[in-house]
C-alpha positions in Angstrom: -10.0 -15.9 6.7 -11.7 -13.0 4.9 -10.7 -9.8 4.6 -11.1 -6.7 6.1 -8.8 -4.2 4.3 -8.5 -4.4 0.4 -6.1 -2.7 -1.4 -6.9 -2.5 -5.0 -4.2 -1.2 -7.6 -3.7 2.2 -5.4 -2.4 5.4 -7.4 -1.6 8.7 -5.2 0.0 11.9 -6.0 -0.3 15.1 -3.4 0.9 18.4 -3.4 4.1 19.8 -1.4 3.3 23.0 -0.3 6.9 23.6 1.1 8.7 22.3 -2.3 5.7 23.6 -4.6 5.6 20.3 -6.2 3.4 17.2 -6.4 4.9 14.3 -5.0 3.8 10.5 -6.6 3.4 8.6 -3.3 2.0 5.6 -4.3 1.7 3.6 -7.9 -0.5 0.4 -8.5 -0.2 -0.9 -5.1 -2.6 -3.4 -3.9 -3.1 -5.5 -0.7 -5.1 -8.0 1.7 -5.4 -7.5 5.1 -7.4 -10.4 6.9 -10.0 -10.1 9.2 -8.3 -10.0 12.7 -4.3 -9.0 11.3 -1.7 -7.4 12.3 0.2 -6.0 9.3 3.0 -4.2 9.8 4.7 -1.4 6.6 8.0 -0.6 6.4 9.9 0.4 3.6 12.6 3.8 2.7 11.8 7.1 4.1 9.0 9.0 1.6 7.7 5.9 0.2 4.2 6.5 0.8 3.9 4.6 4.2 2.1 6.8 5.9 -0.3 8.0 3.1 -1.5 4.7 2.6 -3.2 4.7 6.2 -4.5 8.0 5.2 -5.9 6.5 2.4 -7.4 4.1 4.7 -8.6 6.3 7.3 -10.8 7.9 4.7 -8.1 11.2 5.3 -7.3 11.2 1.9 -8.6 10.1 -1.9 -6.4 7.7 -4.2 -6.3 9.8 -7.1 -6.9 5.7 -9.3 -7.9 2.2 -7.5 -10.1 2.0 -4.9 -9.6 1.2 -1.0 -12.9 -1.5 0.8 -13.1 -2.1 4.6 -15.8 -4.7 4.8 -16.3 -4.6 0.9 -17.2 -1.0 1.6 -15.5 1.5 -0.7 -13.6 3.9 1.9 -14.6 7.8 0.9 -14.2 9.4 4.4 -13.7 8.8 7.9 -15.9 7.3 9.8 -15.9 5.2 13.2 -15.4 1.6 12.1 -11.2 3.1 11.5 -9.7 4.9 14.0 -5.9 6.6 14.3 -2.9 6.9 16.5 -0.6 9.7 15.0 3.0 9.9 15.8 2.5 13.1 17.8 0.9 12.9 21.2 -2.7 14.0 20.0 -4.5 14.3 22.8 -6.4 17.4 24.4 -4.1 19.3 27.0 -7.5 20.9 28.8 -9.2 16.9 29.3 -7.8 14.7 31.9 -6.7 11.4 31.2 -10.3 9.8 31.5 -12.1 12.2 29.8 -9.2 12.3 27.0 -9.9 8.3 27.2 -13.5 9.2 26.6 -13.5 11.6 24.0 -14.2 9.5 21.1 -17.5 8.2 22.9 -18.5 11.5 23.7 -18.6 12.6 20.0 -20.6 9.6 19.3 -23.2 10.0 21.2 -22.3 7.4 23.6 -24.4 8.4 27.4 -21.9 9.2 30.6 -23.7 5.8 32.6 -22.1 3.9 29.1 -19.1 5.7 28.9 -17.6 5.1 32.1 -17.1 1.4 32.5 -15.8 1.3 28.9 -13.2 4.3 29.8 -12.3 2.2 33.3 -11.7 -1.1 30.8 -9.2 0.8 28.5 -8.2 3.0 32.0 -6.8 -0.4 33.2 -6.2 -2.4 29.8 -3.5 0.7 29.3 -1.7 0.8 32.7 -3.4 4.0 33.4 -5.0 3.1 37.2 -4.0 6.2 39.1 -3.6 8.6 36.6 -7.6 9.1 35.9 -7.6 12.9 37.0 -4.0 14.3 35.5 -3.7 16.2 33.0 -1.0 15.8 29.5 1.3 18.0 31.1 1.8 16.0 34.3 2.4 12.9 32.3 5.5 11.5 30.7 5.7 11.0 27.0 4.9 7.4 27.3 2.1 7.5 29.8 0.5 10.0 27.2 1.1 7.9 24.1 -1.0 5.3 26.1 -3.8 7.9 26.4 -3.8 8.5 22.5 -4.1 4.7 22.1 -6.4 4.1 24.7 -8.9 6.3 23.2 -9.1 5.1 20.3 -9.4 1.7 20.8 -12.3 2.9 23.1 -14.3 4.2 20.8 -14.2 0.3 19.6 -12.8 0.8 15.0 -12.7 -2.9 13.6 -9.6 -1.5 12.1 -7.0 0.1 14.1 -4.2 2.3 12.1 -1.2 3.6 14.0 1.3 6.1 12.3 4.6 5.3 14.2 3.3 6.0 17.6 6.0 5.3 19.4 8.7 7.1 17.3 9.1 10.2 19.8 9.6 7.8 22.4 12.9 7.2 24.1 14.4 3.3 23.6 12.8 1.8 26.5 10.1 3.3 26.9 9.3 2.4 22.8 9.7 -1.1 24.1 7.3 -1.5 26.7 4.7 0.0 24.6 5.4 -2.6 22.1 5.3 -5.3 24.2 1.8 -3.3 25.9 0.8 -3.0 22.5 1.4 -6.9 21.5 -0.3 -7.8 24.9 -3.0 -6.0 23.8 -3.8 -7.3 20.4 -4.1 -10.5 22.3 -7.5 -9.0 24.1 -8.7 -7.0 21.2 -9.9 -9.0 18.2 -9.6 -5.9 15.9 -7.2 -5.1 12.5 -3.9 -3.4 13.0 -2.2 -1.9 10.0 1.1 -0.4 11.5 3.7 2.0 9.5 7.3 1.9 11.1 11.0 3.3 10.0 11.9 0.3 12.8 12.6 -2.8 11.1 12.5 -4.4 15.4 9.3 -2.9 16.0 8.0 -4.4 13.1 8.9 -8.1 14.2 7.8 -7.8 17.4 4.7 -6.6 16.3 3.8 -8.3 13.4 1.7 -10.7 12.1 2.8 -9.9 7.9 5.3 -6.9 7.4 5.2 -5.4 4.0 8.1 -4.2 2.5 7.4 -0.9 -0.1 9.7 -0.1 -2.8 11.0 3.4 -2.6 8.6 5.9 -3.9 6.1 5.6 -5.6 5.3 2.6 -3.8 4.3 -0.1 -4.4 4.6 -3.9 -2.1 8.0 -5.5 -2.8 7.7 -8.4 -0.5 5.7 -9.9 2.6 7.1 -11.8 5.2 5.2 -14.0 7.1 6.3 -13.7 10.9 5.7 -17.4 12.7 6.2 -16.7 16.0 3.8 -17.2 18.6 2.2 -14.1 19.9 2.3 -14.8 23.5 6.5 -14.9 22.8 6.3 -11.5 21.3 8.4 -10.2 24.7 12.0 -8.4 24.1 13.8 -10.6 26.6 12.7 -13.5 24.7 13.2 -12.5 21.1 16.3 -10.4 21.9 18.2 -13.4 21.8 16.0 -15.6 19.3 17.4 -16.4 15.9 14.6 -16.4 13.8 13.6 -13.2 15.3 17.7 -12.1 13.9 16.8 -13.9 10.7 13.5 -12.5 10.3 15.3 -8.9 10.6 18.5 -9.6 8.0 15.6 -10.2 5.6 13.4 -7.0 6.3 17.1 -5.2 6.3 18.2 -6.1 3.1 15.1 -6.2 1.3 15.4 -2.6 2.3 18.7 -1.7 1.4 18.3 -2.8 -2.3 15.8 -0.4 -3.1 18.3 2.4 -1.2 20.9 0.9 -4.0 18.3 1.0 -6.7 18.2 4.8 -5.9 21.5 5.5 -5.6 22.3 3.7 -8.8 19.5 5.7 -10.2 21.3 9.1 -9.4 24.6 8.0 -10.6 
């Protein structure tokens, strides 16, 4: 399978404007993503999870190595990647449809085109119903699905979510990644997924990379072989290579939290 997302020997250092200091994110860290993935990133907190989709999204410039989507060196956004952030970024003054739309609108894309690919993602998403409320009227969840929604509606080959569904309470989280999984099935497009959640990542993934603390750099990749169409919590919940496939992710994790603290003794 070829791929979509190259990684090539990544270097990134960024300034801290609240600690006045420049923070090395990422060192020498290079990757495949195939056409058609879902990759999932964990790895400790400030390891540079985030600023790698950054990197991707064309946010950002790796200060050595070089980032290709399509063999295409990335130097700025542009409408083949599009992003969920953690936050709920949607506009408070467009209603759910015209939030949904957004994207489209910015493009180019005519009202008589827009509207039956806003009623695909209205209805892909759960939304049916909700087409005329505004954020404010919807739960945290329901808006989440919004932010999603419209980007997968302006149609990116590549697809990078910053844990979405962090602000989320526990079962609402799950649905969405079970929503999310559901979806993946329908969309043939590239995920690259950052996550603190070890779970989420399971569920979710085809690959997880595990980064080493910061600077970053890929410490391991685990294969996940289970079928996406069993990617459901009451199924997995209870599976043991779903448990297996955790205890891994978990202590492949904790060893670079006792390289550190071995560091600081």
């Amino acid at each position: 399978m070829p791929s979509k997302i190259n990684v090539e020997n990544v270097s990134h250092e960024y300034f801290n404007p609240n600690t006045s200091q420049r923070v090395h994110a990422l060192e020498g860290l290079s990757l495949e993503v195939p056409d058609g993935e879902f990759l999932c990133i964990v790895g400790p907190s400030g390891c540079g999870k985030s600023t790698l989709l950054y990197l991707v999204a064309g946010l950002a410039q790796a200060n050595s190595g070089r980032i290709l989507v399509d063999g295409r060196q990335v130097e700025r956004p542009g409408r083949d990647r599009g992003m969920v952030f953690q936050d709920f970024a949607i506009l408070p003054w467009r209603t759910v449809e015209r939030n949904i739309g957004h994207g489209l609108e910015i493009a180019g894309v005519g009202r008589k085109e827009r509207e039956p690919i806003v009623r695909r993602y209205v209805e892909l998403m759960g939304l049916s119903g909700f087409e005329n409320k505004y954020p404010y009227e919807l739960s945290g969840g329901m808006r989440q699905r919004v932010a999603v929604a419209r980007t997968l509606a302006a149609d990116p080959q590549v697809v990078l979510m910053d844990e979405p569904f962090a602000a989320l309470d526990a079962q609402t989280r799950n649905v969405m990644q079970e929503e999310l999984v559901r979806i993946s099935l329908y969309e043939r497009k590239t995920f690259l997924f950052v996550t603190h959640s070890v779970d989420e990542a399971v569920i979710l993934g085809d690959r997880v990379i595990v980064l080493t603390r910061r600077p970053g750099r890929v410490k391991a990749t685990i294969p996940i072989e289970i079928p996406r169409e069993q990617r459901r919590w009451d199924v997995l919940g209870v599976e043991e290579q779903f448990a297996r496939y955790r205890q891994e992710i978990l202590r492949l994790i904790r060893e670079e939290f006792d390289i550190q603290e071995h560091a600081a003794s």
